[in-house]
C-alpha positions in Angstrom: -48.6 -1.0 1.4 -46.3 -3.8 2.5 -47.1 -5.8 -0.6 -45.8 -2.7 -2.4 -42.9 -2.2 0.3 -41.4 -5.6 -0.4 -41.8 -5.5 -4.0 -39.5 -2.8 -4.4 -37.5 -4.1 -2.2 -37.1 -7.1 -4.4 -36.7 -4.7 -7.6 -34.0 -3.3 -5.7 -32.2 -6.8 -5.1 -32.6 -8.0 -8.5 -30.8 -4.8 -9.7 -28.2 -5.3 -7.6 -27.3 -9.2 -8.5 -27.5 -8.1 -12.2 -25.3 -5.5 -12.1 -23.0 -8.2 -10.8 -23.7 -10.7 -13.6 -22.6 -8.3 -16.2 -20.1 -9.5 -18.5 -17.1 -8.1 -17.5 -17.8 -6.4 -14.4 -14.9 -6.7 -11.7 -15.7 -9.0 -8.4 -15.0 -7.0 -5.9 -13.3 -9.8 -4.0 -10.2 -8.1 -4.8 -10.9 -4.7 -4.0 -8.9 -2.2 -1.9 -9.1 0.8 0.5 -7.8 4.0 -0.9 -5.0 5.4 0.9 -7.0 8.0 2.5 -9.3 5.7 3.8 -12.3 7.3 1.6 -12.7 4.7 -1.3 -13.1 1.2 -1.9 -12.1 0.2 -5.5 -10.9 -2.2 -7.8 -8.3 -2.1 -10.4 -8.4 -5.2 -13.0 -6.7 -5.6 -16.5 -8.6 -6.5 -19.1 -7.5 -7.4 -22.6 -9.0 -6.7 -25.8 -9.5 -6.2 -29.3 -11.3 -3.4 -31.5 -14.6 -3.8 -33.2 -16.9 -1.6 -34.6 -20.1 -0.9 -33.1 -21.6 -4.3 -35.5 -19.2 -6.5 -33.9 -16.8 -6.5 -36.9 -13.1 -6.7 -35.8 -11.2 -3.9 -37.1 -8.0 -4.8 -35.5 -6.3 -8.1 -34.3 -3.3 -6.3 -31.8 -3.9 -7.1 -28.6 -4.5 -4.1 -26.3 -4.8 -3.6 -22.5 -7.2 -1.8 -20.3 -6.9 -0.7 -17.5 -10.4 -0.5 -15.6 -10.5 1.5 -11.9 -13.8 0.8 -10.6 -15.2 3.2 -7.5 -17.1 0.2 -5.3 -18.7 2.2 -2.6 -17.8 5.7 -0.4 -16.1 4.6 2.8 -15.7 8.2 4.3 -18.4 10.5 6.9 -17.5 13.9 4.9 -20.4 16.1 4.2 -19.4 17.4 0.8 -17.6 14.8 -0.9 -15.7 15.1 -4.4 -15.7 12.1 -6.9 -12.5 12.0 -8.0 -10.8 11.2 -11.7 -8.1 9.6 -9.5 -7.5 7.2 -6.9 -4.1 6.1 -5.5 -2.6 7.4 -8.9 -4.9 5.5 -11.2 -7.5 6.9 -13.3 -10.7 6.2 -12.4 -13.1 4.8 -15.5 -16.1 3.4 -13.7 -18.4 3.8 -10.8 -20.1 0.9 -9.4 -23.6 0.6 -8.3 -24.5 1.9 -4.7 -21.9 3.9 -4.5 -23.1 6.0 -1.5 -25.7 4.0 -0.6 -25.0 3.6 3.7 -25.9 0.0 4.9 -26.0 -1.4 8.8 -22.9 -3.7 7.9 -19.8 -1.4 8.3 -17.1 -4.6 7.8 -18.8 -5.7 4.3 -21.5 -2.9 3.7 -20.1 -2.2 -0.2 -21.3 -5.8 -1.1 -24.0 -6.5 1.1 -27.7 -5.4 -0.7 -29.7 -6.9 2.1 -28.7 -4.3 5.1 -30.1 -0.6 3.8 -29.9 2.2 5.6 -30.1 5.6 5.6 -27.5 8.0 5.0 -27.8 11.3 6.9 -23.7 12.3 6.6 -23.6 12.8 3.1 -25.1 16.6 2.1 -23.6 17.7 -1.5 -21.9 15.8 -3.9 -19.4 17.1 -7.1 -18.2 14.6 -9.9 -14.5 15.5 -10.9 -14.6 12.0 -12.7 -16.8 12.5 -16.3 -19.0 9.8 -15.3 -21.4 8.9 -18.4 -23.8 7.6 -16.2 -25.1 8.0 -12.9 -25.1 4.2 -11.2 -28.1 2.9 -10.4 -29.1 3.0 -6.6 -25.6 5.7 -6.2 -27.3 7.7 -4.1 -30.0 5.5 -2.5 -31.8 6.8 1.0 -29.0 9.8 1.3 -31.8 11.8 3.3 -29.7 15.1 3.5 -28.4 14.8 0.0 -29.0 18.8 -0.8 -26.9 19.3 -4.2 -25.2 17.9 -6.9 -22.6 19.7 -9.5 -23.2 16.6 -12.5 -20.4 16.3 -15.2 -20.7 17.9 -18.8 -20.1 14.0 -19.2 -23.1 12.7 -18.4 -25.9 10.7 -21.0 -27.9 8.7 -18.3 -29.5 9.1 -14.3 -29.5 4.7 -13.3 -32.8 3.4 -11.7 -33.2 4.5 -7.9 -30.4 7.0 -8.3 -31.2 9.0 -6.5 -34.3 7.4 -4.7 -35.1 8.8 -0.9 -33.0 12.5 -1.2 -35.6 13.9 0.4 -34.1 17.4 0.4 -32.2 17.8 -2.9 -33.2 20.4 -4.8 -32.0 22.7 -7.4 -31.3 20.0 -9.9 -29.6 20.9 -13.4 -29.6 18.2 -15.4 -27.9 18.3 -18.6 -28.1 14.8 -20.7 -26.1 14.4 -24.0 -25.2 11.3 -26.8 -22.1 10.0 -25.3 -19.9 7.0 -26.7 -19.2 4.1 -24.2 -17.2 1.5 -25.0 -18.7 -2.1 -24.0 -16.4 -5.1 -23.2 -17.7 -8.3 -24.2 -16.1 -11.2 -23.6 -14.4 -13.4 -26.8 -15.8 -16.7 -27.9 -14.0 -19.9 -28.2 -14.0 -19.6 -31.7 -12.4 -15.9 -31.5 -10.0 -17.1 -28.9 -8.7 -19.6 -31.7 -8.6 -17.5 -34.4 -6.3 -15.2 -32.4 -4.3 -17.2 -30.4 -1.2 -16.1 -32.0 -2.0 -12.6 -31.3 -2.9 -13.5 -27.5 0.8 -15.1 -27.1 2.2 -11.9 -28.9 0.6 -9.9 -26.0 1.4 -12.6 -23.6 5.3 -11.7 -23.9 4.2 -7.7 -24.7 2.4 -7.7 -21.2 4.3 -10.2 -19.6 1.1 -11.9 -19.0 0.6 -16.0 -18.0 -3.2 -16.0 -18.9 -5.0 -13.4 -20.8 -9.0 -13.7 -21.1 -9.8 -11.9 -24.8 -12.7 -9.4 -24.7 -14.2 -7.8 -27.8 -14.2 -3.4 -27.4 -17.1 -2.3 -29.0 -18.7 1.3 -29.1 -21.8 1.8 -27.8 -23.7 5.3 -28.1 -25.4 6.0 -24.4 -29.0 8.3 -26.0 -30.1 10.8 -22.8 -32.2 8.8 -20.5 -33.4 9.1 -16.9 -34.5 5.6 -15.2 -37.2 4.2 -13.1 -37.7 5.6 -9.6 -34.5 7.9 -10.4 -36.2 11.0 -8.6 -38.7 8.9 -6.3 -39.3 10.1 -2.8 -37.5 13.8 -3.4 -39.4 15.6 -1.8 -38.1 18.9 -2.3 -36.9 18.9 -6.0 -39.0 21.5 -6.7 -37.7 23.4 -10.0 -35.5 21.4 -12.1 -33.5 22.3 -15.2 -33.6 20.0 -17.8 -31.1 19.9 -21.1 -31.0 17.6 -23.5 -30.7 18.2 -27.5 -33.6 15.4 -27.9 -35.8 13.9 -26.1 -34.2 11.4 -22.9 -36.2 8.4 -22.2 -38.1 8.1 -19.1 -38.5 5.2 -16.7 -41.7 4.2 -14.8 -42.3 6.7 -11.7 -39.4 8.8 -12.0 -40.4 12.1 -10.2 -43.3 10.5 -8.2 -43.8 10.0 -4.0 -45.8 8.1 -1.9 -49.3 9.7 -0.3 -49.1 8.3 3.1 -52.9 9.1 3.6 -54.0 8.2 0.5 -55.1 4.1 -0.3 -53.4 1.6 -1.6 -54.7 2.5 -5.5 -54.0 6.7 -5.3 -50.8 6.5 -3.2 -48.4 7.4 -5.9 -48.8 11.3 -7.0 -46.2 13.1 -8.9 -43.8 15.0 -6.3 -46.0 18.1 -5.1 -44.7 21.4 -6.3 -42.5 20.0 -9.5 -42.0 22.0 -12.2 -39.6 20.6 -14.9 -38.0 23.5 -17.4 -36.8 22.7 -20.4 -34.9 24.3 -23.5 -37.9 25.4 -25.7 -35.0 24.2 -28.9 -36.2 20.6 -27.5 -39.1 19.2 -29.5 -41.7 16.6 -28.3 -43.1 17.7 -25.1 -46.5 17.1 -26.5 -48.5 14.1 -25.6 -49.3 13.3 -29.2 -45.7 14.2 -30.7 -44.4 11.8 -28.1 -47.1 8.7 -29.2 -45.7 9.2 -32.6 -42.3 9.3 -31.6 -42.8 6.2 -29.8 -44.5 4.5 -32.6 -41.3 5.5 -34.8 -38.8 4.8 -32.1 -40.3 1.2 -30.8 -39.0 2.8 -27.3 -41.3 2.6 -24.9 -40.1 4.7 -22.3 -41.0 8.0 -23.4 -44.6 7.2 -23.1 -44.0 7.9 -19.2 -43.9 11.6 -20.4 -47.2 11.8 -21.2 -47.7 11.6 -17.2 -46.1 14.9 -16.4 -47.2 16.7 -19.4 -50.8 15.8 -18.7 -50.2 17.3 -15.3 -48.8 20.6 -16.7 -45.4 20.7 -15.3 -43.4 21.0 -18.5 -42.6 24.2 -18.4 -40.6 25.6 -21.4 
């Protein structure tokens, strides 16, 4: 059991410090308190050019973004909105951990090593169309009860939503979205459009601009590992999704404290999962072939909940 213990422990660390290698991703060395005390964000400028979704540049003017990153919820409300706003700017990303509570108060939205468990936080609404829930956003929020998701959303992170013991009632509608994925230009680009980086140099009134590439990225349905673990009370979920989301390892499962070390991990008691009977592929051998023809292998973790007859259409 500790073995297990520490390794996801470790699974949880490693999530954290890649979600901080990304390409692109703001330090949060720079961040700031809302004005109302409730968020800690960051707010960074970041200069590109178009490409289409093969890398192909389709447009050599200089454009800037402006990226408003969500860090980490610094409030005690109970039923707490995610805004589209913050401080007047509008908010385009949320970071991982976002509500996830830690025993470091001073430094708790970049410290990974200090968990603990948030009993504040009860029901959650996204104002902001997030296209993704963060991975770990709402780690150990024990009292978490509901959450209204956004006609947005594509993807639920890893560990999303991993210890609400007592959310329930869960609607999850999942839909192809466009993102748009900053990637960082090479030397080589950098030279070929160094007169177009002056141009937006005086346009901006920039001293240094570090070129990205903007390409479009299409974000398929998908739910990740240990999204649902350890919620307890999910009980009936609603499920839409025009084809089939991808499924990480041990999604809807929980831990049998009385069972051994090899049978500990049992789907969460009592879980039915509806879907829209429009959406194919809730078959065991539909889903093999659609693996086969996909080369994805996370919808193989279907098989799982359909062998145990909760797919309920």
């Amino acid at each position: 059991m500790k073995r297990k213990l520490i390794a996801t422990l470790l699974v949880l660390l490693l999530v954290g410090c890649m979600a901080g290698a990304l390409v692109g991703c703001t330090p949060t060395d720079n961040s700031v308190l809302s004005a109302d005390g409730n968020w800690r964000y960051t707010v960074e400028d970041v200069y590109y050019v178009e490409a289409d979704a093969e890398g192909n540049l389709v447009n050599t003017t200089v454009q800037k973004h402006v990226k408003v990153t969500l860090l980490h919820y610094k409030g005690n409300a109970a039923n707490v909105t995610v805004p589209a706003t913050v401080d007047g700017h509008t908010v385009t990303d949320i970071a991982d951990s976002l509500f996830m509570l830690t025993a470091n108060e001073k430094d708790g939205w970049k410290m990974r090593d200090t968990y603990a468990i948030n009993t504040t936080l009860k029901s959650v609404t996204f104002e902001f169309a997030a296209k993704r829930i963060s991975n770990l956003c709402f780690y150990q929020c024990a009292e978490l009860t509901s959450v209204t998701f956004p006609a947005s959303l594509a993807q639920v992170g890893d560990f999303a939503f991993f210890g609400c013991k007592k959310l329930t009632g869960v609607t999850l509608t999942l839909s192809e979205q466009t993102e748009m994925i900053y990637t960082a230009a090479t030397k080589a680009q950098q030279k070929d459009l160094s007169s177009a980086i002056d141009a937006a140099k005086a346009t901006f009134g920039a001293d240094k601009i570090d070129l990205f590439i903007r390409t479009p990225q299409t974000l398929k349905p998908g739910i990740g590992g240990y999204a649902f673990r350890e919620c307890a009370a999910l009980g009936d979920m609603n499920l839409v999704s025009s084809i089939l989301p991808t499924l990480g390892d041990k999604a809807f499962y929980v831990v049998d404290e009385n069972a051994d070390d090899d049978n500990q991990y049992v789907i969460i008691p009592g879980l039915t999962i509806h879907v829209a009977t429009a959406l194919p592929l809730y078959d065991a051998e539909d889903i093999e072939q659609h693996r086969i023809k996909t080369k994805i292998n996370d919808y193989r973790y279907w098989i799982e909940y359909i062998n145990a007859e909760i797919i309920v259409a």
